[in-house]
N, C-alpha and C positions, 0 to 999 in steps of 0.2 A: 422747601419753597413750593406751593401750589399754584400752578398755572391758571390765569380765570380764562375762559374761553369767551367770553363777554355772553351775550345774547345768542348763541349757538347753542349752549347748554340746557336754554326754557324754547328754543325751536321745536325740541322734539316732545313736549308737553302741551303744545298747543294745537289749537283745532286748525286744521288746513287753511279755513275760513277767516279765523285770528291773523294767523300768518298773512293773506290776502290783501285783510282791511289793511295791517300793519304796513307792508309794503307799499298799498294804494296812500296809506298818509303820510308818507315817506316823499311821495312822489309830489304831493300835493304842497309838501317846502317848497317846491323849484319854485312858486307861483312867483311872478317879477310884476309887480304894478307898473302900469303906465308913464312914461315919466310928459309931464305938461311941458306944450311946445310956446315958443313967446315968439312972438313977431319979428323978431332978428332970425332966428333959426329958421324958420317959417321965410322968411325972404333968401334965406342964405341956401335954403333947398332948391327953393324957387332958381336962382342963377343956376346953381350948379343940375341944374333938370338940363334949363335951357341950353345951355352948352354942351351939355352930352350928346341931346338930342340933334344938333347944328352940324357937331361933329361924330357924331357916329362914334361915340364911345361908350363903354360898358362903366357899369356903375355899380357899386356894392350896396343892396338896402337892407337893413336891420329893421325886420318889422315885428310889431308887437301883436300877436294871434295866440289864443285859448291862451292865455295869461301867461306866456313865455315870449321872447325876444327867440325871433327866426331867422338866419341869413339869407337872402336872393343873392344874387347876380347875375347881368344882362344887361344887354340893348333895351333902351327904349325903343319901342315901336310906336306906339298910341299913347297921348294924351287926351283922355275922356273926360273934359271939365263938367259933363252932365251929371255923370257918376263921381265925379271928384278921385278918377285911380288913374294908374299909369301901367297901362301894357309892356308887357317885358318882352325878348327873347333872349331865352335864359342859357347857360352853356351848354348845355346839351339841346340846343334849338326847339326848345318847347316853349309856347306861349304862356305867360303867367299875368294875373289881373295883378294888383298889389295899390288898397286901398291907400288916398293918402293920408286919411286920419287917424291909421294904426302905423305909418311910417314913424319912427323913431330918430337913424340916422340914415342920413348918403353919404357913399366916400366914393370919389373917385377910385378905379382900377390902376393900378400900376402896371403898365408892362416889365 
């Protein structure tokens, strides 16, 4: 029975360079398109902003940046309706912008 060692066997026949590209389009599956937000979701963020922000509760947001889905979590601090984003402070108490038209999902925090 011959073992195939898959794609490790033409590793060591290729130019460093190959390998690279290969890797870098490997990487470039992860891409996740946008997914379109509708006017229910869009109100239903909206409440649940406001009532974090009322009550000083932390919030989980799934944002969509350089075409992957990113997790935050944090306090609201600022609502920048100029800019259309929502200031965080995030669990290690650093401040973060987080646009809201790459916002995805919000979830409440659980304690």
């Amino acid at each position: 029975m011959i073992r195939d060692r898959g794609n490790i066997k033409w590793t060591s026949m290729m130019l460093p360079e190959h390998v690279k590209l290969l890797r870098q389009w490997k990487e470039e599956e992860r891409y996740t398109a946008k997914p379109e937000m509708d006017e229910q979701q869009l109100e239903q963020f909206n409440e649940i902003i406001c009532i974090a922000m009322e009550n000083h509760h932390p919030l989980r947001f799934t944002v969509h940046e350089h075409e992957q889905l990113v997790p935050y979590t944090g306090s609201i601090h600022f609502f920048d309706q100029l800019e259309q984003a929502i200031r965080i402070i995030n669990t290690e108490g650093k401040r973060q912008t987080i646009l809201l038209k790459s916002v995805v999902k919000i979830e409440e925090c659980g304690d």
